[in-house]
C-alpha positions as CSV (number, residue, x, y, z in Angstrom):
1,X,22.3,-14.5,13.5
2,X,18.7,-15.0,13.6
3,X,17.9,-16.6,10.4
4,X,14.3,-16.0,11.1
5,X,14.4,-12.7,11.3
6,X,12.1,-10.7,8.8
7,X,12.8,-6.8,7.5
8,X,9.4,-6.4,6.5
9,X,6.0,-7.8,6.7
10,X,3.5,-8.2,3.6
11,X,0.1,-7.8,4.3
12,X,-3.0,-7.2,2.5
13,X,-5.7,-4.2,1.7
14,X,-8.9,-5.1,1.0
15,X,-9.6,-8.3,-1.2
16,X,-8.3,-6.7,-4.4
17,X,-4.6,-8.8,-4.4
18,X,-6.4,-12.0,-3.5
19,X,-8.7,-12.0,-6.4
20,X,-6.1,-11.2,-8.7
21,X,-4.3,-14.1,-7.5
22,X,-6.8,-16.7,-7.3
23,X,-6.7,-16.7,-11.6
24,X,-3.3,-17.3,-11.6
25,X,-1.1,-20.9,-12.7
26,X,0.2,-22.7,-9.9
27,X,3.7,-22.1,-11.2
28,X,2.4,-17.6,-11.1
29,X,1.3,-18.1,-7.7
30,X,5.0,-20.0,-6.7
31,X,6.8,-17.0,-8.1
32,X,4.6,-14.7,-6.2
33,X,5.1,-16.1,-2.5
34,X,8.6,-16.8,-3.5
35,X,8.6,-12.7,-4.4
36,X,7.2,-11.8,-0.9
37,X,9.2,-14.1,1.0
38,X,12.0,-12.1,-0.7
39,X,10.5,-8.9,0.5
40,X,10.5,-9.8,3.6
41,X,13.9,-11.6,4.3
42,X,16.1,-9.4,2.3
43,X,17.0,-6.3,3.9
44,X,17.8,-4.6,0.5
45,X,15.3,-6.1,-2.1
46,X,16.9,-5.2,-5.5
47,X,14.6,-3.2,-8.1
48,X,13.9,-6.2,-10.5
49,X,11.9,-7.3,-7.4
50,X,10.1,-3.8,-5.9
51,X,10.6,-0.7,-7.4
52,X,10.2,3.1,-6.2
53,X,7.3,4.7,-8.8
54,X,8.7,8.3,-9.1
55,X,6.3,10.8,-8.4
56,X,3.3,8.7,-7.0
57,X,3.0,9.3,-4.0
58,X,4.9,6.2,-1.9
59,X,3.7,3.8,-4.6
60,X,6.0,0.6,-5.6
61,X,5.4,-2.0,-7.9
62,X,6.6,-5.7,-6.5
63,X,7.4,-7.3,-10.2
64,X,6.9,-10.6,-10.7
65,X,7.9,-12.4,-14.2
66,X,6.9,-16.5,-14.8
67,X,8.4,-17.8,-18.0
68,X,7.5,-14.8,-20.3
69,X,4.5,-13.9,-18.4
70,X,5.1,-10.1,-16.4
71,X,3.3,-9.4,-13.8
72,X,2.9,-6.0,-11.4
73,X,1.5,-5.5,-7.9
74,X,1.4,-2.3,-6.3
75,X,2.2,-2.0,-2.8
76,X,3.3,1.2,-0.2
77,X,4.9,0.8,2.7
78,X,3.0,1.6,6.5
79,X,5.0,2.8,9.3
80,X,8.6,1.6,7.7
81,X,8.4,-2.3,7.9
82,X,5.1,-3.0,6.8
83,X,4.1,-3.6,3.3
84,X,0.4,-2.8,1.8
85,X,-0.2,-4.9,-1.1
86,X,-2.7,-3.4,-3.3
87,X,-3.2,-5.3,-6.5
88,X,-1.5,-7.0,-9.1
89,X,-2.5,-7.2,-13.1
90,X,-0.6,-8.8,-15.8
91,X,1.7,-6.6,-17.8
92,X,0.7,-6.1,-21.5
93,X,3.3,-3.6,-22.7
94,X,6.3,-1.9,-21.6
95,X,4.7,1.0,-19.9
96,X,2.6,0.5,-17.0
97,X,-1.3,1.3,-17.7
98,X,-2.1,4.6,-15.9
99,X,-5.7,3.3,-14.7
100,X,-3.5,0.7,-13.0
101,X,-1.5,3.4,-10.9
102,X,-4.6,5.5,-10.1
103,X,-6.2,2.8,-9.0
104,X,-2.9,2.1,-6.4
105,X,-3.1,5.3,-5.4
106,X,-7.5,5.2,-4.7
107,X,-6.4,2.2,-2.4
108,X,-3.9,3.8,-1.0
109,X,-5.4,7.0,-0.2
110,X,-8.4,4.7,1.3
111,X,-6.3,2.7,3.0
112,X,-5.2,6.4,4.7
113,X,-8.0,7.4,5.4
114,X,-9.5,4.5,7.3
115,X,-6.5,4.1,9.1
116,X,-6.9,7.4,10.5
117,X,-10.8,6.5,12.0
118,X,-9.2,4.2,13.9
């Protein structure tokens, strides 16, 4: 078996995710790239890692937590495989902020768009 072998590939929209995670701890930033190396070795990721968002539109959250410290990143998948990370904030309370989510789906529906003018 190829151990090599990835089920998905991470990538990036925009510079949104990296500015969110250039103000994170070294340890936050660990647990991140552990979380996408997860994403895309595992060929079921369980739910405490990336998570279906009912009713929005192909919208997940990848969920990240560092010590008590609970972090989201939106993300939607391209063509099957590939996965479009959005942003990421730092969870305050137990529901996610809607701002947060419409601002997942404005990427996303960008995102769309411009991938059709190619």
């Amino acid at each position: 078996m190829d151990t090599n072998q990835k089920f998905r590939k991470v990538t990036f929209y925009k510079e949104y995710f990296q500015d969110f995670f250039d103000k994170q701890t070294k340890q936050v930033k660990a647990k991140i790239i552990w979380t996408f190396d997860l994403i895309e070795d595992l060929q079921r990721v369980p739910e405490t890692y990336l998570k279906h968002l009912e009713n929005k539109d192909g919208l997940y959250e990848i969920r990240v937590q560092s010590g008590s410290d609970i972090f989201r990143i939106f993300c939607f998948f391209d063509q099957g495989q590939v996965v479009v990370v959005t942003h990421g904030f730092q969870k305050k309370s137990q529901k996610t902020p809607q701002q947060e989510i419409e601002f997942a789906l404005k990427l996303k529906a960008s995102y769309e768009t411009e991938k059709q003018a190619r």
